[in-house]
C-alpha positions in Angstrom: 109.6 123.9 102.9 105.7 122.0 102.3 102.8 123.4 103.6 101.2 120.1 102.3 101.8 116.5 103.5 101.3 113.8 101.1 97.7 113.3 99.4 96.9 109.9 98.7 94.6 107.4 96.8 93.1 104.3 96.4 94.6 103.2 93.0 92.4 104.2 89.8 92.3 101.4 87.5 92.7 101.9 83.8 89.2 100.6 81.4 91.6 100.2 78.7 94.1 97.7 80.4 93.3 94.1 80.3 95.0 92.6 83.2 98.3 90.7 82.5 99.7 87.7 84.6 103.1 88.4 85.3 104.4 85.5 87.8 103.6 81.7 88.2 103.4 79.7 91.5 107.6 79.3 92.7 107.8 75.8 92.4 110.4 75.8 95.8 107.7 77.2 98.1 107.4 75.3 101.1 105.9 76.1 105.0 106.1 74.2 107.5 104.1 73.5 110.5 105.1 70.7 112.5 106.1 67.5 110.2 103.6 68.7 107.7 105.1 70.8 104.2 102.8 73.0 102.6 103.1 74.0 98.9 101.4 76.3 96.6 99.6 72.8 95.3 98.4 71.7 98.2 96.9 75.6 99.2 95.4 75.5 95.7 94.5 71.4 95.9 90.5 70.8 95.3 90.2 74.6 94.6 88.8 74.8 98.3 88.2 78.6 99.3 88.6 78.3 102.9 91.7 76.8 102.4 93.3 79.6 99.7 92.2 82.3 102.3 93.8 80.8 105.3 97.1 80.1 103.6 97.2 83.5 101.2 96.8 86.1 103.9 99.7 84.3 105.7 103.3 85.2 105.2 106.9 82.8 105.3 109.6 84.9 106.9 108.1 88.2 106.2 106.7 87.9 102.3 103.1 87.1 101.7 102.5 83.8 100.7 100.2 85.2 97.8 103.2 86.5 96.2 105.1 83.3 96.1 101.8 81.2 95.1 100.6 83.8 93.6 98.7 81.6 90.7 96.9 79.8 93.6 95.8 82.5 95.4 94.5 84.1 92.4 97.0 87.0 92.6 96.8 88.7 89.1 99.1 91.4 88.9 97.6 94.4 86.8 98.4 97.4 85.1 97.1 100.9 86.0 96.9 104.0 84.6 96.2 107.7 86.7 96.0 110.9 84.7 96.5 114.0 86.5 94.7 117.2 86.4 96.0 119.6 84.0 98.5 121.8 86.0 96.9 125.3 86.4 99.7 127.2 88.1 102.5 128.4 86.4 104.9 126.5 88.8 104.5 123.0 90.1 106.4 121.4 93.1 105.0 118.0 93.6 106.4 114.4 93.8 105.3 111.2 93.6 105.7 107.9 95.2 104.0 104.2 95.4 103.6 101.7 97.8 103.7 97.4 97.0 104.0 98.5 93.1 105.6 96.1 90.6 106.6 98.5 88.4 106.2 102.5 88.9 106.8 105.2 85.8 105.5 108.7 84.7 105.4 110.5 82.1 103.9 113.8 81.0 103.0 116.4 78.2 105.7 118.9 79.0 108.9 117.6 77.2 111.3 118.8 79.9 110.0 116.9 82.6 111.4 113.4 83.3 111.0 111.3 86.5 113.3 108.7 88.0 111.9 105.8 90.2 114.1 105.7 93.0 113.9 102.1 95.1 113.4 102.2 98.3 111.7 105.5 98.9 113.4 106.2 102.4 114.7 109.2 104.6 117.4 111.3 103.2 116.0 110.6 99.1 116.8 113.7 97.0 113.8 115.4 96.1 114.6 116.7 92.7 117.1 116.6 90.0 118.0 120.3 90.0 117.8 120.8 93.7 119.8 119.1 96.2 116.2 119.0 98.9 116.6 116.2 100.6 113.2 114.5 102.1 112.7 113.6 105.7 110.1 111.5 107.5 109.2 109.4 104.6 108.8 106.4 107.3 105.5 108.0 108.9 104.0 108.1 105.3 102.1 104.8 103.4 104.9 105.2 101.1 107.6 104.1 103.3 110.3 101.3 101.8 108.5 102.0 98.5 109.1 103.5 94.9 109.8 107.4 95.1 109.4 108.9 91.4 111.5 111.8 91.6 111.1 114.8 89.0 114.2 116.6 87.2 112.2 119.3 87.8 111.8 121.4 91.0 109.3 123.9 89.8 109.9 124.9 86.9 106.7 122.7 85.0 104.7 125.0 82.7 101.1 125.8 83.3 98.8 123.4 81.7 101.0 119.9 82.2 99.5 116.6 82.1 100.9 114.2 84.3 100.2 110.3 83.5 101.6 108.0 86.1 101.5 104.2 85.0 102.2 101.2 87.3 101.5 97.7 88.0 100.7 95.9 91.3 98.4 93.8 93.6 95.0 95.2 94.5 97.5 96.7 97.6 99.0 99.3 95.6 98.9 103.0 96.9 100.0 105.9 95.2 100.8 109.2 96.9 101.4 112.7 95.8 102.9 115.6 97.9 102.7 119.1 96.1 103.5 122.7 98.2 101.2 125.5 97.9 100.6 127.7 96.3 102.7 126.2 94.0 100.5 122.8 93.8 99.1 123.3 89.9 95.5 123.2 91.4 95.8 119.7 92.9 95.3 120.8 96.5 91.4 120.4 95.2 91.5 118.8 91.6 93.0 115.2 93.2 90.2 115.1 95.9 87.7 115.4 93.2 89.7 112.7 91.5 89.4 110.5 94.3 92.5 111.3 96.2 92.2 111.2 100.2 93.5 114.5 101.8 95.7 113.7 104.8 96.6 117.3 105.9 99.6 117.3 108.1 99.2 113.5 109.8 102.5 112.8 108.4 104.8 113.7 111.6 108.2 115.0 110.1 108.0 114.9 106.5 109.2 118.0 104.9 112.2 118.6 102.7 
């Protein structure tokens, strides 16, 4: 069972990572508002600011209209990169999971440890490949309906690991990490100094 709900940050971007457009404006967007048809052309039309910020913090049917003009609204998606802290326990039970990502992956220096994005992160999402934990009251968490990368490994993660998660998004991206002590390879206190916001047990329900 955790002792630890989920730790979170704001994401850390990468120096080393130039940013890399990966969508154009969808050519089929329209919304409508009375007899008048708004496009991603006309939001973007004379470059006028006040204009791209009413329409782009607006949605059509539930997705934001920066997405689907996302060109116009001067959406760029990016790439980010978080190392972990070296591991300094000789266990590790921890997992992972991301909120509005694009893409979502990790990797790490320990040869035996793999992840697998699993999409959406909901209630009832096996915790670990070896283990047949099943995680509850992932809806109260900022991770909710998002990507869950789930480690082969329950615990069994040798002392010293480096974890690097990579990932692309929106400036809206948030990453999560849940870890149980005492088995939490130091993070409990090497995240926060990384930036990571400590959320205790504000999470109602989540446990596995």
């Amino acid at each position: 069972k955790p002792t630890e709900s989920p730790t979170s940050s704001k994401p850390t971007e990468s120096p080393t990572l130039p940013p890399t457009v990966l969508c154009e404006d969808d050519p089929d967007f329209v919304k409508g508002r009375g007899m008048r048809k708004r496009t991603c052309t006309y939001i973007g039309e004379g470059n006028r600011k006040w204009r791209i910020d009413k329409w782009c913090n607006k949605q059509k049917r539930g997705v934001p209209i920066s997405i689907s003009c996302c060109k116009t609204c001067r959406k760029v998606v990016r790439e980010f990169s978080i190392l972990l802290p070296a591991s300094t326990t000789s266990q590790l039970v921890h997992g992972i999971c991301l909120k509005e990502a694009v893409t979502a992956s990790a990797s790490s220096t320990f040869s035996s440890l793999r992840y697998t994005a699993v999409d959406p992160f909901v209630s009832g999402t096996k915790a670990w490949d070896d283990r047949d934990y099943k995680i509850q009251g992932v809806e109260n968490t900022p991770c909710a309906g998002g990507t869950f990368l789930r480690p082969n490994l329950h615990k069994s993660i040798n002392q010293g690991t480096v974890i690097t998660l990579d990932y692309s998004g929106y400036d809206n991206v948030k990453v999560c990490i849940f870890f149980d002590l005492p088995r939490d390879g130091g993070w409990h206190s090497t995240l926060i100094e990384l930036g990571f916001t400590d959320y205790g047990k504000s999470f109602e329900g989540f446990r596995w």
